[in-house]
DONU-510544 format. One line per field, with one value per residue (C-alpha): residue in one letter; x, y, z. Coordinates in steps of 0.5 Angstrom, whole numbers. Layout:
residu: (A|...)
u: (X|...)
v: (Y|...)
w: (Z|...)
This chain:
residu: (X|X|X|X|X|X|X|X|X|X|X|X|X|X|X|X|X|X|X|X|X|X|X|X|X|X|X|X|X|X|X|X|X|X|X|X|X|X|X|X|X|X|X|X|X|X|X|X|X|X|X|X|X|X|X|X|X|X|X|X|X|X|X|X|X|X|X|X|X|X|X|X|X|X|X|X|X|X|X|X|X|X|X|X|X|X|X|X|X|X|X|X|X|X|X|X|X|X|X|X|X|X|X|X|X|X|X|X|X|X|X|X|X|X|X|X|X|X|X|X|X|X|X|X|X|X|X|X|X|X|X|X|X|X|X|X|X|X|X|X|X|X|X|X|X|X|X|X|X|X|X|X|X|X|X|X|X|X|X|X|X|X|X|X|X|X|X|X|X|X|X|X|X|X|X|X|X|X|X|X|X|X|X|X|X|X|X|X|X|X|X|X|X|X|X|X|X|X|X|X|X|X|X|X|X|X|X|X|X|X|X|X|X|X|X|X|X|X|X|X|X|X|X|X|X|X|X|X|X|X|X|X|X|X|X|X|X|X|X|X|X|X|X|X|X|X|X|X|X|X|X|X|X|X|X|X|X|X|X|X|X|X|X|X|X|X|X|X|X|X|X|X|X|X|X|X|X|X|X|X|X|X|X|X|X|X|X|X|X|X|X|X|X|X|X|X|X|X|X|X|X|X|X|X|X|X|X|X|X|X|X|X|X|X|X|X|X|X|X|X|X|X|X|X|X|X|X|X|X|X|X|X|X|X|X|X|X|X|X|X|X|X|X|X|X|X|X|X|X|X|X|X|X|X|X|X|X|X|X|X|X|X|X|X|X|X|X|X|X|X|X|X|X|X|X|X|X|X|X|X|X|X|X|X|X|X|X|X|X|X|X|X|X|X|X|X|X|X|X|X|X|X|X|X|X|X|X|X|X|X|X|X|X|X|X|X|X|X|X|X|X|X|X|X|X|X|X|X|X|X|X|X|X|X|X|X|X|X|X|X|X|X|X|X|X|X|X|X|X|X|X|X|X|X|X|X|X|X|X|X|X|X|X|X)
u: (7|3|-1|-6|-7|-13|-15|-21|-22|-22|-25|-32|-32|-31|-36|-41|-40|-40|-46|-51|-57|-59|-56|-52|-45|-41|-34|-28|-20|-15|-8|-4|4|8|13|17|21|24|19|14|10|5|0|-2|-9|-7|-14|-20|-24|-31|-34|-41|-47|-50|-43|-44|-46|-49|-50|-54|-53|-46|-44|-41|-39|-35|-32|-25|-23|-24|-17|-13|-12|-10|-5|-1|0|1|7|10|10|11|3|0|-7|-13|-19|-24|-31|-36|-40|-46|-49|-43|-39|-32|-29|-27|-33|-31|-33|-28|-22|-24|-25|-19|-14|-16|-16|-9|-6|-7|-4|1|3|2|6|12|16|16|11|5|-2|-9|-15|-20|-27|-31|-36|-43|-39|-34|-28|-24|-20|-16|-10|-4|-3|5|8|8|0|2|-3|-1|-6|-6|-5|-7|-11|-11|-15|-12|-19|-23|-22|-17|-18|-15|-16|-11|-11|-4|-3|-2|6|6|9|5|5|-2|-4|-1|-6|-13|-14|-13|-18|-24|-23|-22|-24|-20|-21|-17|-13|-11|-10|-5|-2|-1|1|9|8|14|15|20|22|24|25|19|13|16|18|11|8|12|11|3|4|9|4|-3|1|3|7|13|16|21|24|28|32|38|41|43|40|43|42|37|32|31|26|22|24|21|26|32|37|43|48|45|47|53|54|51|46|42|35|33|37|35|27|29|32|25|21|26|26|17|18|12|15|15|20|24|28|32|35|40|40|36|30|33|36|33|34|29|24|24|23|18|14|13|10|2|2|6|7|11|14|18|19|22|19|23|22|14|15|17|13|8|11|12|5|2|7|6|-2|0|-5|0|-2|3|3|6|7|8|11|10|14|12|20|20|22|15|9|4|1|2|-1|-1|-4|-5|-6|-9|-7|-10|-8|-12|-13|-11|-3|0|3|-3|-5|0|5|11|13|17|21|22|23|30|32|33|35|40|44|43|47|52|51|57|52|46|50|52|45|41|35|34|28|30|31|29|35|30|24|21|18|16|13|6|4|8|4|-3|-1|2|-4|-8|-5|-5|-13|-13|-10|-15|-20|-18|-18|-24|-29|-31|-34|-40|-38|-35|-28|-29|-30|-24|-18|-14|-15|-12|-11|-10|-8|-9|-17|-17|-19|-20|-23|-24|-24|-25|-21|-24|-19|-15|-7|-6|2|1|-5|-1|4|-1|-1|5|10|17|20|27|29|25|19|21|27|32|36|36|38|45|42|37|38|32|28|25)
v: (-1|-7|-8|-13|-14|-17|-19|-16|-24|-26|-17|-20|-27|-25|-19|-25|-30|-24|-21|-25|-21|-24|-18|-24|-24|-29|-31|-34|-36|-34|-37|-30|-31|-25|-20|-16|-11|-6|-5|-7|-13|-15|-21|-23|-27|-33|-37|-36|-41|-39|-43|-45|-42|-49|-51|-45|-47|-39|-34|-27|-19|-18|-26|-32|-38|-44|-49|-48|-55|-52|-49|-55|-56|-49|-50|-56|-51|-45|-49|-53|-46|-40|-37|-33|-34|-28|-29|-24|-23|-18|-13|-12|-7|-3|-3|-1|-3|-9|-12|-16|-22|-21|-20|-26|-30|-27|-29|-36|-37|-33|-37|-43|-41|-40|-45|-49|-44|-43|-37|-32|-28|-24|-28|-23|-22|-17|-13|-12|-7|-7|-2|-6|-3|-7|-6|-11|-12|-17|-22|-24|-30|-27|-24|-18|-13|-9|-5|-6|0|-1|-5|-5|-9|-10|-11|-7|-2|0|0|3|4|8|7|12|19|21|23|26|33|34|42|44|49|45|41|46|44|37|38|40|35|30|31|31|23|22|27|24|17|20|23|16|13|9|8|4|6|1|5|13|15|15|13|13|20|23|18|21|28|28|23|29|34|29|29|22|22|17|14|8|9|3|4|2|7|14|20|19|24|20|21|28|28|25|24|30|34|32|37|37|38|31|28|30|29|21|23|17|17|16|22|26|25|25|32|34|31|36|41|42|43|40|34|29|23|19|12|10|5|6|-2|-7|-11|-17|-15|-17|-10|-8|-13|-12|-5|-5|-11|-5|-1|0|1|-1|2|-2|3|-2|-5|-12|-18|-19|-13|-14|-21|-19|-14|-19|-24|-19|-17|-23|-26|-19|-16|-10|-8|-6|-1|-4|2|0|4|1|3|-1|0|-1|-2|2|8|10|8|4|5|8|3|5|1|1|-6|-6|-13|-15|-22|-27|-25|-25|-24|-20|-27|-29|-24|-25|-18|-23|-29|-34|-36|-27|-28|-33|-29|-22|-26|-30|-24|-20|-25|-27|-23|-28|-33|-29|-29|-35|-39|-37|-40|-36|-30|-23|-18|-12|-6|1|3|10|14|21|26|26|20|18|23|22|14|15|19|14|10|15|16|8|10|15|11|5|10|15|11|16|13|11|4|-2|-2|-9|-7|-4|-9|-6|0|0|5|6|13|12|10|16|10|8|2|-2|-9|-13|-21|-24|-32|-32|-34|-40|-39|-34|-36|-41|-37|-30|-28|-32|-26|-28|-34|-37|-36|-29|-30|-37|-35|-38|-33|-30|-37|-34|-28|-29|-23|-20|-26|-31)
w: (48|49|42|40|32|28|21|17|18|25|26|23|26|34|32|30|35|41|37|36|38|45|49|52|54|49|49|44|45|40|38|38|34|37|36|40|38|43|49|45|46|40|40|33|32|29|30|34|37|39|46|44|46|48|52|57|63|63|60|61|60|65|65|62|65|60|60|62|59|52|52|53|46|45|50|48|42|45|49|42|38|43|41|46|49|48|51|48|51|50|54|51|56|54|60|58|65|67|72|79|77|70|75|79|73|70|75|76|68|67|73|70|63|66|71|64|58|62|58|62|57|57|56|54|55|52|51|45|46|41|37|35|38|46|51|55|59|59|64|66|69|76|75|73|69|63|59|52|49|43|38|31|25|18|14|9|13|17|25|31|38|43|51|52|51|44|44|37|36|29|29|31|26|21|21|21|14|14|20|16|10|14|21|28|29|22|23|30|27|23|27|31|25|23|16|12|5|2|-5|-5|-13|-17|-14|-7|-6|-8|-3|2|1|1|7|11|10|12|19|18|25|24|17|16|10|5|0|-3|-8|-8|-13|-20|-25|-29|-23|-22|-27|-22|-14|-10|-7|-11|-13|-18|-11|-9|-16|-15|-8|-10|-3|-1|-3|4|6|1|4|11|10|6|12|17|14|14|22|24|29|24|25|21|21|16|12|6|4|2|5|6|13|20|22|15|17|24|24|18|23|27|23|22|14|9|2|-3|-9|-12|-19|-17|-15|-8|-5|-6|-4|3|4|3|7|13|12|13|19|22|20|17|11|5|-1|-7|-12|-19|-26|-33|-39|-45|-50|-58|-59|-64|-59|-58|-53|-53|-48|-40|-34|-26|-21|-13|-10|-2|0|7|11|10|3|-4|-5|-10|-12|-13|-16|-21|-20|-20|-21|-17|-23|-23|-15|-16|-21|-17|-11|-15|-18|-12|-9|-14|-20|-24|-22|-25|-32|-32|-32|-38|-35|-30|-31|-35|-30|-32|-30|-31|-33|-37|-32|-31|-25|-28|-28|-22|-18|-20|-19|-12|-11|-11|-7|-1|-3|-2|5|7|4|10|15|13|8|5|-2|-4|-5|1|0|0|-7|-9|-7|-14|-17|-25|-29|-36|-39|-45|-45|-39|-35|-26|-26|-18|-18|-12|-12|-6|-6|-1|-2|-1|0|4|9|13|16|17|24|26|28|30|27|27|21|21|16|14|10|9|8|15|18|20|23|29|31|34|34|39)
């Protein structure tokens, strides 16, 4: 399948520079990373450059003509850094076909591309039409023609606009009352959607059940760890059998997730997210959800996130603890972090100083021991299935949200969601800084080593 993603950022950028309000076409270029994963080819908008409507040499309702010349810098890069090309223009009449004079113009631009970046690799071009949604097509080194099957934009809102037949097997009765909730188009977007959901105890396992039964079409399951006595008070679907068994939590969901029978699949993953396989497959997905307590595992999805466009949804739960064998107080929160914006890091979910210390006792637990400075890392928190499930709730309703804004607020407005239980409070808050950090690297896809970790520089598998 070949695949175009977009930030929120870039979306509103070409939206503005293609629209001015002339009723006149207008173009723009982008810097794309890449990933390739399987038979997919994924380009990832990294910059955009708009081409002046002052140097084009014509513009009305069904043309533009610009400068070529405008795309020498950009080649010289796309040649150093391995980036693809995509140029985007709009239609404002609506058209939603490639005209004659885009062929030609397209043929001469993409052979020059071409002769110029010689890596074998498929370059774009793209439409956007007056209601935001594009189609396009990827040009080859031998001057073949690909449509893109699917683009998608990890904004405020979460987009998407599919050029294939659906191949989901989502049972369709199953699937009436979602439909009168929610629609058939948001239906049919879920039924399309792979989410990776990194975490199945607590907060995952509800995660996973109220998306299995919204019709989510596939799932990439991650975690580590087996199902312990002390887990059955809160993992959806474990059993006394599986304790004993020592089954695998991703196991245990996947069985679940079977045994509803509505055609849903399922990849697994029984190990940590530092593992190459893990990054790739999550890089694939659509969404991601964090369900994890540590500062690793939200650090790398946060990573994989922004290299790749991936919108995530972080759910956390915290019990403080008086000492004393009692509560003070029971917090949840839902976090949604979008490229180009503020990271969980930023936010201040963890710390670096956190992050080395997991790394370091996952790697070298002795080492762990021996070096006092090194941040506490706590080994298990009190968590119960009420509060779990009310919190993991959330966070789906974060994803519906995205998909289907049904609220009477812009949800721009509600980039983390706190929850204090006490109070009996839901409070939105909307940070609008970029991260810095993790800003530099936000659409550039695949990297050797894989995410810039340096972990990963032994393994290149799967990678450019």
């Amino acid at each position: 399948m070949n695949k175009v993603r977009i930030s929120g950022k870039h979306f509103e950028e070409l939206k503005k520079h293609l629209f001015p309000g002339d009723n006149k076409e207008a173009v723009a270029l982008a810097l794309c990373g890449r990933s390739l994963h399987n038979e997919d080819q994924t380009l990832l908008v990294k910059q955009i450059y708009p081409i002046p409507y002052d140097e084009c040499f014509e513009r009305t309702e069904d043309l533009v003509h610009w400068p070529t010349d405008f795309i020498n810098p950009l080649l010289e890069e796309a040649s150093k850094k391995g980036f693809a090309i995509l140029k985007i223009h709009c239609h404002p009449s609506g058209y939603d076909k490639f005209s004659k004079i885009d062929n030609e113009s397209d043929q001469e631009l993409f052979t020059s591309i071409h002769a110029w970046i010689d890596d074998n690799l498929p370059h774009g071009s793209c439409v956007m039409l007056p209601d935001g949604c594009f189609f396009g097509r990827f040009f080859f080194d031998d001057m073949s023609q690909q449509p893109i099957h699917h683009f998608s934009v990890a904004g405020n809102e979460i987009l998407n606009w599919y050029y294939t037949e659906s191949d989901n097997l989502i049972e369709s009765t199953f699937q009436i009352r979602n439909q009168q909730a929610f629609g058939q188009k948001t239906v049919s977007i879920l039924n399309r959607l792979k989410i990776g959901i990194v975490g199945c105890s607590g907060t995952g396992s509800p995660v996973i059940e109220q998306l299995k039964r919204l019709g989510v079409g596939e799932f990439v399951l991650v975690d580590p760890d087996f199902i312990d006595s002390v887990n059955l008070n809160r993992i959806v679907g474990s059993t006394d059998a599986d304790s004993k068994s020592k089954s695998m939590k991703v196991d245990v969901m996947k069985e679940g997730i079977d045994l509803l029978g509505i055609g849903t699949k399922t990849i697994c993953f029984s190990k940590h997210i530092t593992n190459v396989d893990v990054v790739k497959e999550l890089a694939d997905c659509d969404v991601l959800f964090g369900c994890v307590d540590g500062a690793e595992g939200r650090h790398m999805l946060n990573l994989i996130s922004s290299y790749y466009l991936i919108p995530f949804i972080d759910i956390g739960v915290k019990f403080d603890a008086d000492g004393m064998g009692g509560i003070n107080g029971i917090f949840g929160s839902v976090h949604y972090v979008q490229p180009f914006g503020s990271s969980l890091l930023s936010r201040k979910q963890y710390t670096i100083e956190k992050l080395k210390a997991e790394e370091v006792k996952r790697i070298d637990a002795e080492e762990y021991r021996r070096n006092k400075y090194l941040a506490n890392v706590n080994e298990s928190n009190p968590a119960v299935i009420s509060i779990n499930m009310q919190v993991a709730a959330l966070g789906v309703n974060e994803l519906l949200a995205r998909i289907h804004p049904y609220r009477n607020f812009d949800n721009g407005d509600f980039e983390v969601i706190r929850v204090n239980f006490a109070e009996s409070t839901t409070l939105p808050e909307e940070i609008s800084d970029p991260c810095l950090f993790f800003v530099k690297n936000a659409g550039r896809g695949d990297v050797s080593p894989l995410l810039n970790y340096a972990e990963f520089s032994n393994n290149v598998a799967e990678v450019m």
